[in-house]
C-alpha positions as CSV (number, residue, x, y, z in Angstrom):
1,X,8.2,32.2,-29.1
2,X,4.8,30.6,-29.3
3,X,5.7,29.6,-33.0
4,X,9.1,27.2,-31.3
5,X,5.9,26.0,-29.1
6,X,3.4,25.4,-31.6
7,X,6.5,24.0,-33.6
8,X,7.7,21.5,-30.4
9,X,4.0,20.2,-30.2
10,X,3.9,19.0,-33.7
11,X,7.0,17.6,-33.7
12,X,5.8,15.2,-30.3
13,X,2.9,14.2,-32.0
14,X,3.9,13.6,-35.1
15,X,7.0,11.3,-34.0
16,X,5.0,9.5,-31.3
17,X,2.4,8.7,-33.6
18,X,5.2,7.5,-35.8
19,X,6.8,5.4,-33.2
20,X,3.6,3.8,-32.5
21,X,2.7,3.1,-36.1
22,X,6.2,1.2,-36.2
23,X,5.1,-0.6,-33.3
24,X,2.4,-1.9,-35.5
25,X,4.4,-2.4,-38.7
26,X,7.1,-4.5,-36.8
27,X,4.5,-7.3,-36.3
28,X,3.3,-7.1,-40.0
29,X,6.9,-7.2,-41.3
30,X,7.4,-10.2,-39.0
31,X,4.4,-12.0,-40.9
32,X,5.7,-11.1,-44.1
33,X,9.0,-12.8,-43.6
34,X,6.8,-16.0,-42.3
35,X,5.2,-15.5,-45.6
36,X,9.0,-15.6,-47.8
37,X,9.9,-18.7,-45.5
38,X,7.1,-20.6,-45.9
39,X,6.8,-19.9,-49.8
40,X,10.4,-20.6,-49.9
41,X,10.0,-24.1,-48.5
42,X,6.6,-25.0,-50.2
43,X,8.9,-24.5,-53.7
44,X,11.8,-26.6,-51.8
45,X,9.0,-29.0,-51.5
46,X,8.0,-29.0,-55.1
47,X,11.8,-29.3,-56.1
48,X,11.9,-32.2,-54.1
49,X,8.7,-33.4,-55.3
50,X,8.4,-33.5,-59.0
51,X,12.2,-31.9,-59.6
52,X,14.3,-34.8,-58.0
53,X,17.0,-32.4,-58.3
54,X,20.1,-32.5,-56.0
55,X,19.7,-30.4,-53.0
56,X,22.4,-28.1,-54.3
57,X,20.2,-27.5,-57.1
58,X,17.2,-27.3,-55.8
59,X,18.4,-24.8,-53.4
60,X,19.7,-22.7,-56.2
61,X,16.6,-22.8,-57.6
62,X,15.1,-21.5,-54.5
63,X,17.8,-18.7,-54.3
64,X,16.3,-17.5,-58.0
65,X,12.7,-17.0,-57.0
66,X,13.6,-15.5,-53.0
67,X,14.2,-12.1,-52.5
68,X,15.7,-10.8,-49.0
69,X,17.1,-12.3,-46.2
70,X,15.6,-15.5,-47.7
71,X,17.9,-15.6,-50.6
72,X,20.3,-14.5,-48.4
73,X,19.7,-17.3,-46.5
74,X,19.6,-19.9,-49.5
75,X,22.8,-18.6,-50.9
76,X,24.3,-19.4,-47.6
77,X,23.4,-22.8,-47.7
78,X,24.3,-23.1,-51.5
79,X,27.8,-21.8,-51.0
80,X,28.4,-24.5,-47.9
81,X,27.1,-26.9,-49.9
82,X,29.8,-26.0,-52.6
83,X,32.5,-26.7,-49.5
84,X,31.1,-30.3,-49.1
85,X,33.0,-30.1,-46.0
86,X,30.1,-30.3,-43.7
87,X,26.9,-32.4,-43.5
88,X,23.8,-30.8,-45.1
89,X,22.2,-30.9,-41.4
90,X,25.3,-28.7,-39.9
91,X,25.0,-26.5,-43.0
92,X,21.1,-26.0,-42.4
93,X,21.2,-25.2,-38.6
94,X,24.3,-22.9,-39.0
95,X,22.3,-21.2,-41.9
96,X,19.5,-20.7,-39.7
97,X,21.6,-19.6,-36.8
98,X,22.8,-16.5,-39.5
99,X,19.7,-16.0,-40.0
100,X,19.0,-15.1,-36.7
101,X,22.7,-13.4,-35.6
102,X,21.9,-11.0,-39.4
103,X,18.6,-10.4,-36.8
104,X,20.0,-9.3,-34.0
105,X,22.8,-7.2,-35.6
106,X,21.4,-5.6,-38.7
107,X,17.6,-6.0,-38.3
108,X,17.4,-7.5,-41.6
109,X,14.3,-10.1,-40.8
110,X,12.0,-9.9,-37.6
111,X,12.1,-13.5,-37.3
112,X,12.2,-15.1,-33.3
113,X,13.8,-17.7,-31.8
114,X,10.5,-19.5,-31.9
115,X,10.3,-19.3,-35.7
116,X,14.2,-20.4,-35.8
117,X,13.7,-23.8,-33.6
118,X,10.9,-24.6,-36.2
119,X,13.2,-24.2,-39.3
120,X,15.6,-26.4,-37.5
121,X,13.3,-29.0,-37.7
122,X,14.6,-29.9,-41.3
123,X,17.8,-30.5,-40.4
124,X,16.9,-34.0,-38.9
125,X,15.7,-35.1,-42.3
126,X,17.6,-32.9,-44.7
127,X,20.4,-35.8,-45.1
128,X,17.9,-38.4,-45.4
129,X,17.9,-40.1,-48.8
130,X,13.5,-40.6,-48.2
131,X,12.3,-37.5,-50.4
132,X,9.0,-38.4,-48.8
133,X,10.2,-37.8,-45.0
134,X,11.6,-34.5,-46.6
135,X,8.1,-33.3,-47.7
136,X,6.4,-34.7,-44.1
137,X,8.8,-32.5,-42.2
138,X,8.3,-29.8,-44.7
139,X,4.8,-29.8,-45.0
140,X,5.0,-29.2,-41.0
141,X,6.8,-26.5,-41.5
142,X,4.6,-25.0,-43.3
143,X,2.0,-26.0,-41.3
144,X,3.4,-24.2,-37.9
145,X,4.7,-21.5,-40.0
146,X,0.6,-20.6,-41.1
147,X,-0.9,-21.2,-37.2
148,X,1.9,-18.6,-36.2
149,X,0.8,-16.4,-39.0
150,X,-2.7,-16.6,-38.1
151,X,-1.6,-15.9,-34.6
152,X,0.4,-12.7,-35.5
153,X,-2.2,-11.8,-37.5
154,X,-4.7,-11.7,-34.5
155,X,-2.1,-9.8,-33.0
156,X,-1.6,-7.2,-35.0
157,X,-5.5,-6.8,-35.4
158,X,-6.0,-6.1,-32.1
159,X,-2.8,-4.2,-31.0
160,X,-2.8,-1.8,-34.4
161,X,-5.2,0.7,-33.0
162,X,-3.5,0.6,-29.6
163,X,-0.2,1.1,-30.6
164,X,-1.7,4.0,-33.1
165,X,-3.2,5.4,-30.1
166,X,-0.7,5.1,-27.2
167,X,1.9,6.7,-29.8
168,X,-0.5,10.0,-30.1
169,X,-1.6,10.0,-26.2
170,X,2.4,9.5,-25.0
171,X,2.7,12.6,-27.3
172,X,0.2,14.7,-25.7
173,X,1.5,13.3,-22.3
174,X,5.1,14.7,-23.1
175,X,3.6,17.8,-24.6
176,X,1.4,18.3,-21.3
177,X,3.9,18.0,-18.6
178,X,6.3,20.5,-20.9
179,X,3.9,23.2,-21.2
């Protein structure tokens, strides 16, 4: 009997630990995906940039050197671009708006609605023919995309060690108010 015990305690620790080491991780995983975006658009940039490539082409492009829900994301866009039944603006915000649906229902990116609205943002220039507006509203992107990556990264100094610890203590609350 006291081994089921001894057994029971380990097993509340352990997985509360674990759920508060998730806790943790789910704000590291959301600066990571900041990270693919933002890398994503700095070569979108470039392709605009020095490549004055077609944005089909470019986007390709991008789709060869993404991995994740970024490529996923790319491909998207690439295949409504192949339609050519809707504007290039349409195409980005209903891209972006899979983006965050895949989100909700699969947990495939821990991106907000924050970091959504400031994708968007390209949409109002992605149809205009001015490559340099294109790299402006980029390079703001990119610019809000690294303050909100320094931000998480604040957070996820400071709340690390908390979540860590709440995880274990929770434990040792269950574990006290069963035995």
């Amino acid at each position: 009997m006291i081994f089921i015990k001894i057994t029971g305690v380990i097993f509340i620790i352990v997985s509360s630990s674990f759920y508060g080491f998730y806790r943790a991780q789910k704000i590291k995983f959301h600066i990571n995906d900041l990270y693919q975006i933002s890398n994503a658009l700095e070569i979108l940039e470039s392709e605009i940039k020095f490549g004055v490539t077609p944005l089909d082409e470019a986007v390709k492009n991008i789709c060869e050197r993404s991995k994740f829900f970024v490529k996923e994301f790319f491909l998207d866009i690439n295949r409504l671009l192949k339609d050519k039944k809707k504007s290039a603006s349409k195409i980005w915000l209903e891209s972006t708006d899979n983006i965050y649906k895949n989100h909700k229902k699969y947990n495939k990116n821990f991106l907000d609605k924050e970091d959504i609205l400031l994708i968007n943002l390209f949409s109002n220039v992605i149809s205009n023919p001015d490559p340099e507006l294109q790299r402006k509203y980029i390079s703001k992107i990119n610019i809000g995309l690294q303050k909100k990556i320094l931000i998480l990264e604040k957070k996820h100094q400071n709340e690390k060690k908390l979540s860590y610890n709440l995880g274990f203590l929770f434990g040792l609350l269950i574990i006290t108010i069963f035995i």
